[in-house]
Backbone as JSON, one array per atom type, in Angstrom:
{
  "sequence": "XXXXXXXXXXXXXXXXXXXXXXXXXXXXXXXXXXXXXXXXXXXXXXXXXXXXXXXXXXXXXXXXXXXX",
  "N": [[76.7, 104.13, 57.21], [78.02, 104.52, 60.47], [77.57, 103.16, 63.57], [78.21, 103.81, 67.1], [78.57, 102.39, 70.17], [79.14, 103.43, 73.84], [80.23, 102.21, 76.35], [81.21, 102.64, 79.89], [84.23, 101.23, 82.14], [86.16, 100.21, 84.66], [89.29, 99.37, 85.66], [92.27, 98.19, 87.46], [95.45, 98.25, 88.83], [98.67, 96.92, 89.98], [100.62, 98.08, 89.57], [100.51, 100.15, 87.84], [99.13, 103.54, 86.51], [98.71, 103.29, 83.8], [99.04, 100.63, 83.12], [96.95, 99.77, 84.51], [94.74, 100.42, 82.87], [95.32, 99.66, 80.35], [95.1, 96.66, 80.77], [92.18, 96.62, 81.26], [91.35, 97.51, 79.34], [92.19, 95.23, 78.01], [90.8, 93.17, 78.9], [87.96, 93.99, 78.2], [88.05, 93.75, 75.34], [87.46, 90.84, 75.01], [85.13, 90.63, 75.39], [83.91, 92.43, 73.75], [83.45, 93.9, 70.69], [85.55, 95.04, 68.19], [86.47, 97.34, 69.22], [87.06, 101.13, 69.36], [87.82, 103.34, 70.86], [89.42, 104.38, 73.75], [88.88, 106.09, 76.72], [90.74, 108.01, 79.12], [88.86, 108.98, 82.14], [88.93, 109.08, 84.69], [91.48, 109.15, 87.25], [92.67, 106.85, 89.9], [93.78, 106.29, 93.38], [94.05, 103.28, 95.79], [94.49, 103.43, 98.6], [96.2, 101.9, 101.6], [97.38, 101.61, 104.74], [99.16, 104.15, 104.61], [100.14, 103.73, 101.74], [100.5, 103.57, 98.78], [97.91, 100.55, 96.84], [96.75, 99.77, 95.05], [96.49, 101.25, 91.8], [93.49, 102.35, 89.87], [91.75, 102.87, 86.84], [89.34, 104.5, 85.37], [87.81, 104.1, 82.27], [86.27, 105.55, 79.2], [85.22, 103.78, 76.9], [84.15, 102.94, 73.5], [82.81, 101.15, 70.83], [81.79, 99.09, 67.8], [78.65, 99.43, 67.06], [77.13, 96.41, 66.65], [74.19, 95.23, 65.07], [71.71, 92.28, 65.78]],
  "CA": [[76.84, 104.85, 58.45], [78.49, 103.46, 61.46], [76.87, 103.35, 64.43], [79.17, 102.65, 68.52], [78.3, 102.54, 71.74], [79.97, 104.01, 74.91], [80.35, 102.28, 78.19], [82.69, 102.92, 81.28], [84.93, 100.47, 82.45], [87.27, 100.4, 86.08], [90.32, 98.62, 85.54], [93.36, 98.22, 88.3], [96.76, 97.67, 88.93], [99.55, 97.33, 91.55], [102.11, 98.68, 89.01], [100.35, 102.11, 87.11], [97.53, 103.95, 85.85], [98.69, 102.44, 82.36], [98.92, 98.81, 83.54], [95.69, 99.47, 84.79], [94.33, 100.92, 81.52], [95.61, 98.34, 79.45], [94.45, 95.34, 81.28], [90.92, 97.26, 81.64], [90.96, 97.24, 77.57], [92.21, 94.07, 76.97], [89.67, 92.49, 79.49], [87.34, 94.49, 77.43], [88.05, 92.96, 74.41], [86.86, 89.51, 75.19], [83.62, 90.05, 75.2], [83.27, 93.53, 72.96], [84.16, 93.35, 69.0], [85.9, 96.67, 67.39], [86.94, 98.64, 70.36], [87.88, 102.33, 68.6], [88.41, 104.61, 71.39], [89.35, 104.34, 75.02], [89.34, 107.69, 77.07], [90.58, 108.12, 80.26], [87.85, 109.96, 82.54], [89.6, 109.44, 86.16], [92.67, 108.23, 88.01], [92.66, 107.23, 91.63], [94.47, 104.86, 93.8], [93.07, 102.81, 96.84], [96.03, 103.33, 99.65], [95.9, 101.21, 103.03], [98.31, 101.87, 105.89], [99.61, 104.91, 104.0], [100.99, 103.02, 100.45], [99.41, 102.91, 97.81], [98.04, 99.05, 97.21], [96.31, 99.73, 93.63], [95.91, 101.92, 90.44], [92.63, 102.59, 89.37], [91.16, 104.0, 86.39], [88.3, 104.64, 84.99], [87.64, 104.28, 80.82], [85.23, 105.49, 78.46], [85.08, 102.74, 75.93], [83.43, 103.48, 72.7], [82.9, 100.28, 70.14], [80.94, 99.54, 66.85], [77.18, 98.27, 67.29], [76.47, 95.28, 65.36], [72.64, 94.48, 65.79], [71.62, 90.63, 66.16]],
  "C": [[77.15, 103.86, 59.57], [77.82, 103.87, 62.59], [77.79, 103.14, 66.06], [78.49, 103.04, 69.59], [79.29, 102.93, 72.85], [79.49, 103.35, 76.34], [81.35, 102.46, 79.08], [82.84, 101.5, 81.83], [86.0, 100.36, 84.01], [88.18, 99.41, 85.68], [91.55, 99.08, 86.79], [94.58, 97.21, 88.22], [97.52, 97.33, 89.93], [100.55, 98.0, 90.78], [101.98, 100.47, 88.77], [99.48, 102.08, 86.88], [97.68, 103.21, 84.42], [98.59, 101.03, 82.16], [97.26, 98.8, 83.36], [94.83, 99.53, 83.85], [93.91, 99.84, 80.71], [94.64, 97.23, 79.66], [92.66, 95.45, 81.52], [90.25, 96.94, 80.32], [91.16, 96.09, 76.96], [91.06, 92.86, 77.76], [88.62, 92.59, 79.19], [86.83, 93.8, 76.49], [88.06, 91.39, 74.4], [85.51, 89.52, 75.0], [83.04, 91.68, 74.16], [84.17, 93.51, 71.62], [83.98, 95.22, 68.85], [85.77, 97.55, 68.22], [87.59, 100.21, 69.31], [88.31, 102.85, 69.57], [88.38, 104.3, 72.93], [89.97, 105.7, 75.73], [89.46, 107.98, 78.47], [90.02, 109.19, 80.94], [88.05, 110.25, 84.08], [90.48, 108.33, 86.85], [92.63, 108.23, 89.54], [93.3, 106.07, 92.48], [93.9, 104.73, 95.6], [94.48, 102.77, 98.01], [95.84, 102.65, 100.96], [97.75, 101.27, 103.61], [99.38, 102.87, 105.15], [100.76, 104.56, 102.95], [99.95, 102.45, 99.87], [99.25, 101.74, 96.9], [97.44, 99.34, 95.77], [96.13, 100.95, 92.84], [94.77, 101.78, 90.08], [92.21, 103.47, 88.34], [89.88, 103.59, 85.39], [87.9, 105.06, 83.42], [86.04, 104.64, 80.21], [85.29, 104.91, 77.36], [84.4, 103.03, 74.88], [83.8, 101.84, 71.54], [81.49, 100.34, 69.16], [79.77, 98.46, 67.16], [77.12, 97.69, 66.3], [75.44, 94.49, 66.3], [72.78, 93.32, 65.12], [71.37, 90.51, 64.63]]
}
């Protein structure tokens, strides 16, 4: 039986919500082993002087627990 865990993640871009994604998961994967499932849970972008300056989004991460 396999066992994973689920945490949330924020990742941003200046390009896209998928840039942002990406780089959210692969920043991820540095410090978490056997990523399965990343689920996007909300998109939003940070706009200053009406243009929007970043992509934001927000992952639910799901990976396999391996105890100590």
């Amino acid at each position: 039986m396999s066992i994973y865990k689920v945490i949330e993640i924020i990742g941003g871009s200046e390009k896209s919500w998928e840039d942002a994604a990406k780089k959210a998961v692969e920043s991820a994967s540095k410090s978490l082993k056997e990523i399965r499932i990343a689920e996007v849970k909300e998109l939003d972008m940070r706009v200053e002087e009406n243009k929007v300056v970043e992509y934001r989004v927000k992952l639910r991460v799901s990976f396999k627990y391996i105890p100590d």
